[in-house]
ZADREN-488679 format. One line per 8 residues: number of its first residue (from 1); their letters; for each residue x, y, z of N, C-alpha, C. Coordinates in nm, 3 decimals. Atoms other than C-alpha are relative to their C-alpha. Example, Ala and Ser with C-alpha at 12.3 -4.5 7.8 and 13.67 -1.06 7.14 Angstrom:
// ZADREN-488679
1 = AS = 0.089/-0.119/0.000/1.230/-0.450/0.780/0.090/0.120/0.000 | -0.082/-0.119/-0.006/1.367/-0.106/0.714/-0.077/0.109/0.073
//
This chain:
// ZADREN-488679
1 = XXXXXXXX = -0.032/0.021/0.141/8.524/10.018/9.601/0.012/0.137/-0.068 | -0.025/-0.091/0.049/8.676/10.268/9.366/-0.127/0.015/-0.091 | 0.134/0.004/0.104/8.388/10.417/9.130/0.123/0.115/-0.084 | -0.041/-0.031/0.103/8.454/10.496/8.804/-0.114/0.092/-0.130 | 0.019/-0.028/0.063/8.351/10.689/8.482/-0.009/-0.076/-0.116 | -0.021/0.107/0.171/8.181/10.478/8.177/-0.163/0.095/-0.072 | 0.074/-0.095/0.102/8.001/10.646/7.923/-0.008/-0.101/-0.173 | 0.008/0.118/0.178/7.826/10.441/7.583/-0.038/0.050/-0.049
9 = XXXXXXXX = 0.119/-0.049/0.101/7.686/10.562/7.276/-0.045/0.116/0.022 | 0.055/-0.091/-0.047/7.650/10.887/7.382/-0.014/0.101/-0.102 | 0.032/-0.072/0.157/7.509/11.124/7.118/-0.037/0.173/0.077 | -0.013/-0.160/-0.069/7.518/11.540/7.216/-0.049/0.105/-0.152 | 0.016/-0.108/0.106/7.330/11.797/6.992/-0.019/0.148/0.019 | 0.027/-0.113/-0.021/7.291/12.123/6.944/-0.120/0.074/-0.046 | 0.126/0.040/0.064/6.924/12.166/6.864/-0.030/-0.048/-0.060 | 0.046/0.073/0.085/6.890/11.984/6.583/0.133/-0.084/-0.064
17 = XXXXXXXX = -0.190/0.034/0.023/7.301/11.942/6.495/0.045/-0.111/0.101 | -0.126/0.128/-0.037/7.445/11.630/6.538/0.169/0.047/0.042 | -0.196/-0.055/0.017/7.814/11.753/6.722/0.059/-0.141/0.035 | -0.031/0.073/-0.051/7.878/11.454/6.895/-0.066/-0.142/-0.030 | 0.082/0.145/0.032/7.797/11.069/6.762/0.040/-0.120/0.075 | -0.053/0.120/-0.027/7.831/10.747/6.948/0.135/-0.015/0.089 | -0.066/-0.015/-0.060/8.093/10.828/7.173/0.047/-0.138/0.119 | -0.033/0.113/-0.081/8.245/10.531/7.416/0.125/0.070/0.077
25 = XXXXXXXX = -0.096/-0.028/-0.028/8.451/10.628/7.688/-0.042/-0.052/0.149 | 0.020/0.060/-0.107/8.611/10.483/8.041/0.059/0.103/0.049 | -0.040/-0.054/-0.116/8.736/10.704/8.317/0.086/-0.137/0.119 | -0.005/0.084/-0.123/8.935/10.465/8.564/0.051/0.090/0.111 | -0.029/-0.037/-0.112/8.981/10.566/8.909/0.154/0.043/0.024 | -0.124/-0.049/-0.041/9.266/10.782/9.016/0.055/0.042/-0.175 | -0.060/-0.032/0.114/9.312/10.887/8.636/-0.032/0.159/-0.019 | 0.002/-0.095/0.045/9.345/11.217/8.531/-0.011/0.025/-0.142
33 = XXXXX = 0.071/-0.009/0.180/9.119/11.332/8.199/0.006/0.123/0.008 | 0.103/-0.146/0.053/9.056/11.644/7.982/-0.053/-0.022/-0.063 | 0.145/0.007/0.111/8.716/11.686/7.799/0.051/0.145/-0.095 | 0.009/-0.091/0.073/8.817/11.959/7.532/-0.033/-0.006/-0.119 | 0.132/-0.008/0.134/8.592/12.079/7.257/-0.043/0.120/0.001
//
């Protein structure tokens, strides 16, 4: 079985800085992503 990329609610700070809120994201197999930021 293909495995995949799933990501919920994902919250990313920078010590105390909120950069990133609540995030939802899928990856499917054989897909090509960029993460830029």
């Amino acid at each position: 079985m293909a495995k995949r990329i799933d990501v919920s609610d994902l919250n990313v700070y920078y010590g105390t800085f909120l950069a990133v809120e609540g995030v939802n994201l899928v990856v499917e197999p054989r897909a090509v992503t960029a993460f830029i930021g």
